[in-house]
Backbone bond lengths (Angstrom), bond angles and torsions (degrees), N, CA, C in turn:
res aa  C-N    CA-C-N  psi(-1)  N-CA   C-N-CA  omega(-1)  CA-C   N-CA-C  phi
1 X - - - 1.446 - - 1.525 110.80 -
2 X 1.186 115.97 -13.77 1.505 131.91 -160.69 1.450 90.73 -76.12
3 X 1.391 124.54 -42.58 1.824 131.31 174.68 1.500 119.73 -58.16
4 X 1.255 111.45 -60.88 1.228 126.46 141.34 1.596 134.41 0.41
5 X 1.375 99.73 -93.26 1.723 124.09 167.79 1.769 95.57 -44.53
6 X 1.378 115.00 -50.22 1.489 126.04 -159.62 1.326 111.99 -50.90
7 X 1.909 106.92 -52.74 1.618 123.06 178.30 1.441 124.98 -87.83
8 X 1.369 83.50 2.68 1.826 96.60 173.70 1.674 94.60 -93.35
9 X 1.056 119.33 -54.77 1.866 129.07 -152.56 1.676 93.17 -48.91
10 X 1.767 102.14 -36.01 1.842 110.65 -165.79 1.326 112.11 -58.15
11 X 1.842 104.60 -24.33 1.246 108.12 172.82 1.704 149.10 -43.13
12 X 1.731 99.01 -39.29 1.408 121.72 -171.37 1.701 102.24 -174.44
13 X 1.791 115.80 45.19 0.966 99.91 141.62 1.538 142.71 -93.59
14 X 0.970 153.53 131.27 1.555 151.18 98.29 2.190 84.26 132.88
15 X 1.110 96.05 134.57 1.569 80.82 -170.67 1.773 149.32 77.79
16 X 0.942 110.12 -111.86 1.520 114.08 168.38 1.736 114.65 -103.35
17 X 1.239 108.41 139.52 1.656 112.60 -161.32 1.838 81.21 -88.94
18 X 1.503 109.38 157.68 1.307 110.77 -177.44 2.047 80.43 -124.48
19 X 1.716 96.13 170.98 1.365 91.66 -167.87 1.751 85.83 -98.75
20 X 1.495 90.93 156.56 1.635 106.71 164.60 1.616 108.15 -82.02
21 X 1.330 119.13 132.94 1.613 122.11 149.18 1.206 104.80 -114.20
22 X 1.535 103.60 170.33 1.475 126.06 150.69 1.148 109.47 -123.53
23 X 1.497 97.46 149.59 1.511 120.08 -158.94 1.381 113.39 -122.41
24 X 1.816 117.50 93.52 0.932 90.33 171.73 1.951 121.68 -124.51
25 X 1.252 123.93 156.01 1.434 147.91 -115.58 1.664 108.40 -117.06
26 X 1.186 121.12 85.03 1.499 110.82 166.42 1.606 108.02 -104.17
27 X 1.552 89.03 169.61 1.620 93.34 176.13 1.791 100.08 -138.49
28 X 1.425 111.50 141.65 1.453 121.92 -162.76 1.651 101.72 -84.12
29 X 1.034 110.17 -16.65 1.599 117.13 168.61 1.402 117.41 -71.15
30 X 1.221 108.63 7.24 2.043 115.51 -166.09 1.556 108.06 -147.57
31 X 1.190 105.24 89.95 1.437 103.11 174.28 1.495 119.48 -51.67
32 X 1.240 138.50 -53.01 1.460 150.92 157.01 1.681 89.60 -31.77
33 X 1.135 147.94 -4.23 1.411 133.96 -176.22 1.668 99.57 -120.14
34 X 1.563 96.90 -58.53 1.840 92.77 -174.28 1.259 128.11 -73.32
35 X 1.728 106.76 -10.50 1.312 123.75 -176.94 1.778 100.49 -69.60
36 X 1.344 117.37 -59.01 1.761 112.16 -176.46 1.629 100.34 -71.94
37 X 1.222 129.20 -53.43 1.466 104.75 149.36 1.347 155.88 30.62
38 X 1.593 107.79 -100.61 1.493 120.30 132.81 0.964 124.06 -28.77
39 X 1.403 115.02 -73.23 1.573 107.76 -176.62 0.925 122.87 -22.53
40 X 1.764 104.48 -64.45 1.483 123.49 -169.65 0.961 99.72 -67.20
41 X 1.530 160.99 -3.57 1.451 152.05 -161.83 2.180 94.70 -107.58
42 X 1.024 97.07 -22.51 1.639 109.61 -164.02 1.785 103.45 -87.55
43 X 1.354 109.51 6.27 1.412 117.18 -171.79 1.636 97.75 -95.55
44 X 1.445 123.60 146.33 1.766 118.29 169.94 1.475 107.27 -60.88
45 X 1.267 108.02 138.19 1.860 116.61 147.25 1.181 85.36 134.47
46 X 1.783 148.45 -35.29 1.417 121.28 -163.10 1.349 122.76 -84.55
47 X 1.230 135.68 151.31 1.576 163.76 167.49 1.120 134.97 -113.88
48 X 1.398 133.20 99.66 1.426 114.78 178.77 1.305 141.10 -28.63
49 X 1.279 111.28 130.03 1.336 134.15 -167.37 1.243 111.86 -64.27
50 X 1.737 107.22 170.83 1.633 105.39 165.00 1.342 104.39 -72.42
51 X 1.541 91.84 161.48 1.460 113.65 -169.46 1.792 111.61 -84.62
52 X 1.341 118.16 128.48 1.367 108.37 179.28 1.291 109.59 -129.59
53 X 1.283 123.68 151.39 1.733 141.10 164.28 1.829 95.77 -30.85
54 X 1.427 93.50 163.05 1.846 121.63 165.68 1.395 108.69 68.52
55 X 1.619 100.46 27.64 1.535 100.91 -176.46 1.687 136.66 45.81
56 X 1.298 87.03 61.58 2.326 95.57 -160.17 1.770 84.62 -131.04
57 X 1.436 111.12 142.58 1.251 131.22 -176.71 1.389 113.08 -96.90
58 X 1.384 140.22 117.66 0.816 123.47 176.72 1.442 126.88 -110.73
59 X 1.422 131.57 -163.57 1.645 114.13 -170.55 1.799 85.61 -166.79
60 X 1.672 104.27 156.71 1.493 90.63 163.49 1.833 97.99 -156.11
61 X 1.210 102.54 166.33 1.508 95.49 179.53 1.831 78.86 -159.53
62 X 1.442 104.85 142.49 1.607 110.98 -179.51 1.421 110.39 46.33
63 X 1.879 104.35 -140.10 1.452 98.78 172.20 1.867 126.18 -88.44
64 X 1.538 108.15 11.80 1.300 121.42 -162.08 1.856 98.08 -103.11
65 X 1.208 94.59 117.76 1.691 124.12 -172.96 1.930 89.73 -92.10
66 X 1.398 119.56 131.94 1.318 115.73 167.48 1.894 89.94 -113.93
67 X 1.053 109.42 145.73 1.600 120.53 157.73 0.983 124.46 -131.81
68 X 1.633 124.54 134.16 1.375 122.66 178.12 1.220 116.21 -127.58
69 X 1.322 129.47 145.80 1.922 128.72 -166.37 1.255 81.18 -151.91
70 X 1.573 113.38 176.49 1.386 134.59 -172.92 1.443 108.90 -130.75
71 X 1.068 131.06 36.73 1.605 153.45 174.70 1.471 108.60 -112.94
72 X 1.410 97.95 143.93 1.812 101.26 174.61 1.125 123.96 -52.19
73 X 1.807 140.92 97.37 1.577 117.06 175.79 1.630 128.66 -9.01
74 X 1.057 106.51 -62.90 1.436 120.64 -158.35 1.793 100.24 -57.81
75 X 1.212 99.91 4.98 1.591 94.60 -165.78 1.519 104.09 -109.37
76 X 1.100 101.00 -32.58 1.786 116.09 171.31 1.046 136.52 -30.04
77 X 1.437 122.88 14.24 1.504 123.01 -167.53 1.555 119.18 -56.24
78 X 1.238 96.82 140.45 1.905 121.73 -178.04 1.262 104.51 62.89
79 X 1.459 112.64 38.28 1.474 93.92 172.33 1.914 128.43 -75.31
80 X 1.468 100.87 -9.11 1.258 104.78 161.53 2.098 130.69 -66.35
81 X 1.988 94.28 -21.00 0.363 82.64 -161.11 1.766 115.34 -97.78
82 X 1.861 96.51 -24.66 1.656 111.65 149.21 1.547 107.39 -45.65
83 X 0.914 140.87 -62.08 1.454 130.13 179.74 1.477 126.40 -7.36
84 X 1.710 84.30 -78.34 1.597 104.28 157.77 1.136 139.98 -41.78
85 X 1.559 115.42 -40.71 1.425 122.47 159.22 1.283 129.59 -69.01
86 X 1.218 115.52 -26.11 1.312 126.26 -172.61 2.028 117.40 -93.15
87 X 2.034 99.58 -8.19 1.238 86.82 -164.40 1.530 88.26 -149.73
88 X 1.338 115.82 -3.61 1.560 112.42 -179.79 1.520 107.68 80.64
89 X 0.866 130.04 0.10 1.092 134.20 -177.41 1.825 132.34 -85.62
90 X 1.190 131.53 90.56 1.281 124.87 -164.40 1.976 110.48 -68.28
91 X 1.327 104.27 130.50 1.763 110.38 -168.40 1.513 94.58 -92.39
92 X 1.094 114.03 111.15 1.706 132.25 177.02 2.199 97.14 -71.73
93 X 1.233 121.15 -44.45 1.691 119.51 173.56 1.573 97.79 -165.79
94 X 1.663 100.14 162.73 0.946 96.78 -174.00 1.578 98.47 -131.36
95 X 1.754 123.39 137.86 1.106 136.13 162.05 1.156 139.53 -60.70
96 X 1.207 137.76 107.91 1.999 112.70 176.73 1.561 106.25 -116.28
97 X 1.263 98.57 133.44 1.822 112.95 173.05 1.771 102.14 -97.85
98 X 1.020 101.19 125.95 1.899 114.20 -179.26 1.602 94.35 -163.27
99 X 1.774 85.61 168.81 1.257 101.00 176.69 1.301 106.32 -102.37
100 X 1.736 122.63 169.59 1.332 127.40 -175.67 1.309 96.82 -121.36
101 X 1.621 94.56 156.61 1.844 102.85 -176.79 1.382 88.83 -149.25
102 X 1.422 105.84 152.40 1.271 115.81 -160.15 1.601 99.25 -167.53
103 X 1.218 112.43 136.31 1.480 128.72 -164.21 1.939 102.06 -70.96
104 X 0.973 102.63 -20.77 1.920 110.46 167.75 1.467 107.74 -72.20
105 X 1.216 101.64 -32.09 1.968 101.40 176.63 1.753 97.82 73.99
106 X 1.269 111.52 -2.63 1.725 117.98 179.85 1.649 98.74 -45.53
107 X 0.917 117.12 143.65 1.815 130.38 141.03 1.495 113.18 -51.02
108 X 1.211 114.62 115.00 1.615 113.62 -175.07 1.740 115.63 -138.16
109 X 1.090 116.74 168.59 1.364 121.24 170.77 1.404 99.83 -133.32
110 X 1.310 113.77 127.72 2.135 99.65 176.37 1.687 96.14 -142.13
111 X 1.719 106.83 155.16 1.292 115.37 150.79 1.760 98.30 -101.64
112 X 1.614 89.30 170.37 1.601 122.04 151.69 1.381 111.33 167.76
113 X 1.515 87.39 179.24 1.558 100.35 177.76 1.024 117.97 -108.89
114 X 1.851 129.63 -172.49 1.270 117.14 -150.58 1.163 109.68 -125.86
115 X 1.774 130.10 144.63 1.570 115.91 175.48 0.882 81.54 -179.11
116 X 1.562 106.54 -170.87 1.584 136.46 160.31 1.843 99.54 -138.19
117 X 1.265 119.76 21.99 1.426 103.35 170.33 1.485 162.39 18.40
118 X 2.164 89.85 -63.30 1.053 125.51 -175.10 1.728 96.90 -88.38
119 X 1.103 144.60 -34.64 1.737 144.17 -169.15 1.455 90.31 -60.37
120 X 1.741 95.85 139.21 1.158 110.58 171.08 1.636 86.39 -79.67
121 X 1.513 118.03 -179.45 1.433 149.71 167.66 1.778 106.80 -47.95
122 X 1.528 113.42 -56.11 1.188 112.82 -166.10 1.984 109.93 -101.83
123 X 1.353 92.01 25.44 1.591 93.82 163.38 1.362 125.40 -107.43
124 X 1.426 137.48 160.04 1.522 120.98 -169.66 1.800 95.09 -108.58
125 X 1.559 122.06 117.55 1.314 123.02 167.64 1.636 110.54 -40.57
126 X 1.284 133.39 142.84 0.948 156.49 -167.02 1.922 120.37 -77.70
127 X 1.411 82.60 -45.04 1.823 113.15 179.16 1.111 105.14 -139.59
128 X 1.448 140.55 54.71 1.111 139.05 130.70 1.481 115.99 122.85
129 X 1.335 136.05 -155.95 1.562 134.17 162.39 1.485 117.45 72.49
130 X 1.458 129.83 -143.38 1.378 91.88 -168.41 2.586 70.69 -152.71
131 X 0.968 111.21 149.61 1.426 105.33 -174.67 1.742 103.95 -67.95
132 X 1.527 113.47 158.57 1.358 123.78 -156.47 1.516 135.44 23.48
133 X 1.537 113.47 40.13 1.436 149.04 -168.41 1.358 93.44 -121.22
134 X 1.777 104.51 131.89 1.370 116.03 154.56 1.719 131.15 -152.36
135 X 0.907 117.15 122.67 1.879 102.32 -153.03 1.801 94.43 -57.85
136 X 1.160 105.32 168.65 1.527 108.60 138.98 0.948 138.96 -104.92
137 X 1.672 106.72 148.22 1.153 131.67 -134.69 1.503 104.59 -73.73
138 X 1.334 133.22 158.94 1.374 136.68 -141.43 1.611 84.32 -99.90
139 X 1.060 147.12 137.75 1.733 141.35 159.74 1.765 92.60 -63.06
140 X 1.323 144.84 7.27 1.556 114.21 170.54 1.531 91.18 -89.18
141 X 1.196 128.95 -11.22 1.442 110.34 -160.50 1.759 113.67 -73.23
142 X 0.622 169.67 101.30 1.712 157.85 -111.80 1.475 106.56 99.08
143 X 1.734 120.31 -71.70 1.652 129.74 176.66 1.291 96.57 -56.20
144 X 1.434 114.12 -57.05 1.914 116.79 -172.68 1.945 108.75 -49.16
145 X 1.419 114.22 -31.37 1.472 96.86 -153.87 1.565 89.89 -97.00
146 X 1.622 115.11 -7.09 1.587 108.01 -171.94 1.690 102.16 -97.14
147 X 1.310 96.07 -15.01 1.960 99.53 165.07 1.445 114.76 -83.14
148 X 1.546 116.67 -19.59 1.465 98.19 167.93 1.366 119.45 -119.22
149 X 1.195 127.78 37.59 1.442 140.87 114.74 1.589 118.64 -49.93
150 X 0.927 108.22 -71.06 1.499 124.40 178.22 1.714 110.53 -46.32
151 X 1.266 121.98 -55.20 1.395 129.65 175.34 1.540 108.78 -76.50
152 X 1.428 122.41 -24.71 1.594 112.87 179.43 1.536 103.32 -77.13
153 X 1.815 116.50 -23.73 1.328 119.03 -178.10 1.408 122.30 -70.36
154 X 1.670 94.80 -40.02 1.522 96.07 175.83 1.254 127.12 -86.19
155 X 1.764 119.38 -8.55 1.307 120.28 168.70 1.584 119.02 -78.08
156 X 1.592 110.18 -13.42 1.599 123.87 173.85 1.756 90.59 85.58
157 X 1.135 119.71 54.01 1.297 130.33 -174.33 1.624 118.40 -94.20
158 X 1.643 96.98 -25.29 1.404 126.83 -148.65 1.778 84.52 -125.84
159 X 1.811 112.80 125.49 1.545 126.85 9.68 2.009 112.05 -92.68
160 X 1.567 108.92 14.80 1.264 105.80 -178.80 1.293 101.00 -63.26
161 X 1.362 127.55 -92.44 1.675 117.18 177.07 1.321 129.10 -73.75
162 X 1.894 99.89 148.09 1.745 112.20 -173.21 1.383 88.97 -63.83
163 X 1.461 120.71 135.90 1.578 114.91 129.47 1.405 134.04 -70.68
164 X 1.309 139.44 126.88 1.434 126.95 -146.44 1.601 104.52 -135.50
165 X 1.210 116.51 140.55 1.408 109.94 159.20 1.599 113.29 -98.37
166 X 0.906 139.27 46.29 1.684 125.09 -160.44 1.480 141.79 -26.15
167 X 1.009 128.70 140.74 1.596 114.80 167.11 1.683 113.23 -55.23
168 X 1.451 109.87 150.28 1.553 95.58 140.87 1.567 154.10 -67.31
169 X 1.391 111.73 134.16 1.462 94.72 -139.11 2.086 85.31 -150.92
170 X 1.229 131.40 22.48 1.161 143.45 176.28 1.616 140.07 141.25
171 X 1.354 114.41 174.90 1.012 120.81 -149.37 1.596 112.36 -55.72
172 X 1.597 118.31 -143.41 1.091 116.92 -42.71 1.464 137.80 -99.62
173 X 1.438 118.67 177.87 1.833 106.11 -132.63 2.247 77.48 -71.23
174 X 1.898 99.39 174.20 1.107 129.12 -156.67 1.333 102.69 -174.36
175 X 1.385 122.48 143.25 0.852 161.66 145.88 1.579 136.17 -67.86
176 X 1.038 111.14 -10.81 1.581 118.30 -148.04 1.558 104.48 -149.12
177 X 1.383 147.87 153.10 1.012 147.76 -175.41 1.634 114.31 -61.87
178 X 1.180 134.75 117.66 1.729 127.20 -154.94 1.624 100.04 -153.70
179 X 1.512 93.73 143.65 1.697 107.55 176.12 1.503 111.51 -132.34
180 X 1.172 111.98 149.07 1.643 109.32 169.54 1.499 101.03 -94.95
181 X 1.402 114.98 136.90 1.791 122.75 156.18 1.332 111.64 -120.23
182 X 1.901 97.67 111.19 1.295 88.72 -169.99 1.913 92.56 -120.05
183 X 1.807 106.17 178.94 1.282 123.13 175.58 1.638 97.20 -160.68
184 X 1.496 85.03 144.47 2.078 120.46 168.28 1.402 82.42 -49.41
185 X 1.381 123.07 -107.32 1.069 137.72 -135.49 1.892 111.20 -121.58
186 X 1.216 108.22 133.28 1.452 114.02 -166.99 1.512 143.53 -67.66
187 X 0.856 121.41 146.81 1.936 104.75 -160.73 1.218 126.83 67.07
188 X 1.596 112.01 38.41 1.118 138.91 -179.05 1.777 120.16 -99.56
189 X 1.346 110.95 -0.80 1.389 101.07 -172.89 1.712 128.17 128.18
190 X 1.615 79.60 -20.89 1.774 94.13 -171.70 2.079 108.57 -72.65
191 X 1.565 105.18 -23.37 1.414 119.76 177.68 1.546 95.65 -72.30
192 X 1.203 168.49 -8.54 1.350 155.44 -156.10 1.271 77.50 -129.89
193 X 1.669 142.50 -78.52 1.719 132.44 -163.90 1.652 97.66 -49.39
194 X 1.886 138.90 -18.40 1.849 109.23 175.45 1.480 73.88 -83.27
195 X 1.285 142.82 -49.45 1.506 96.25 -144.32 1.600 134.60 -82.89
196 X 1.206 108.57 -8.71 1.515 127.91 157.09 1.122 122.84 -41.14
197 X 1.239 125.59 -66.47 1.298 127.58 -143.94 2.045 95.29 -107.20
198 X 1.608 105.13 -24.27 1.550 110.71 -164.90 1.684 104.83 -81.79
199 X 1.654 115.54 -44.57 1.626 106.71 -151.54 1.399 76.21 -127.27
């Protein structure tokens, strides 16, 4: 909660109030990421963003920041918190669009949150984050997994794909309240659950 309290305090401490965004995160290397993406880019109100270092595109509509780079998510660390540096901007949570893989090879839709928890100190995380580190957890994740029940039902999605809540199970490290939204396969549904709950 200590992360939490931290990216909230950036909000309206001492002086000048900084604005909250949310940030949410594709990567052009992941179709399951750029595919809901688009979508979401194909909705009215967005405009290109400020411009930031490491070559990443950004977009904004209201308080919702979209970013896109061509690097593995999981590798991204502090990007809530470069944000901020790069744009003045305080990141209220942060989103990630990826795909999920799963040893069932099932068709799935899943939330979770992010860590490695379980690593002792002297092990190297696998996908990213830092060992016995775990962000906190985004408060959409709960509304998010009972909206995609609901949207896997009404797309007739269900019993082809698991709906999943996942454990935490990797990176990358954060600061700020953060969820992964992931999907098998793309144009599945995950573009109607950002625009609900985001604009």
């Amino acid at each position: 909660s200590h992360s939490f309290e931290a990216a909230r305090s950036r909000a309206g401490g001492g002086g000048e109030s900084e604005k909250m965004v949310l940030l949410v995160v594709a990567t052009a290397s992941d179709p399951a990421s750029i595919g809901p993406a688009a979508a979401f880019l194909a909705m009215p109100g967005w405009s290109p963003g400020p411009p930031i270092p490491e070559g990443m595109e950004s977009f904004t509509n209201g308080n919702v920041r979209l970013l896109k780079h061509e690097r593995s998510i999981v590798a991204e660390d502090d990007l809530d918190r470069r944000w901020q540096e790069a744009t003045g901007e305080a990141v209220s949570e942060v989103i990630f669009l990826s795909k999920h893989t799963a040893v069932s090879n099932r068709p799935a839709l899943t939330v979770h949150p992010i860590g490695v928890p379980h690593l002792r100190e002297d092990e190297t995380p696998p996908q990213g984050g830092r060992p016995g580190w775990a962000a906190v957890p985004d408060p959409r994740i709960g509304p998010w997994f009972r909206l995609m029940q609901k949207v896997a039902a009404d797309q007739g999605l269900v019993p082809e794909f698991e709906i999943t809540l996942e454990a935490t199970h990797h990176g990358p490290l954060t600061s700020t309240p953060t969820m992964f939204v992931e999907e098998v396969h793309k144009n599945t549904g995950v573009d109607k659950m950002l625009r609900r709950p985001l604009l």
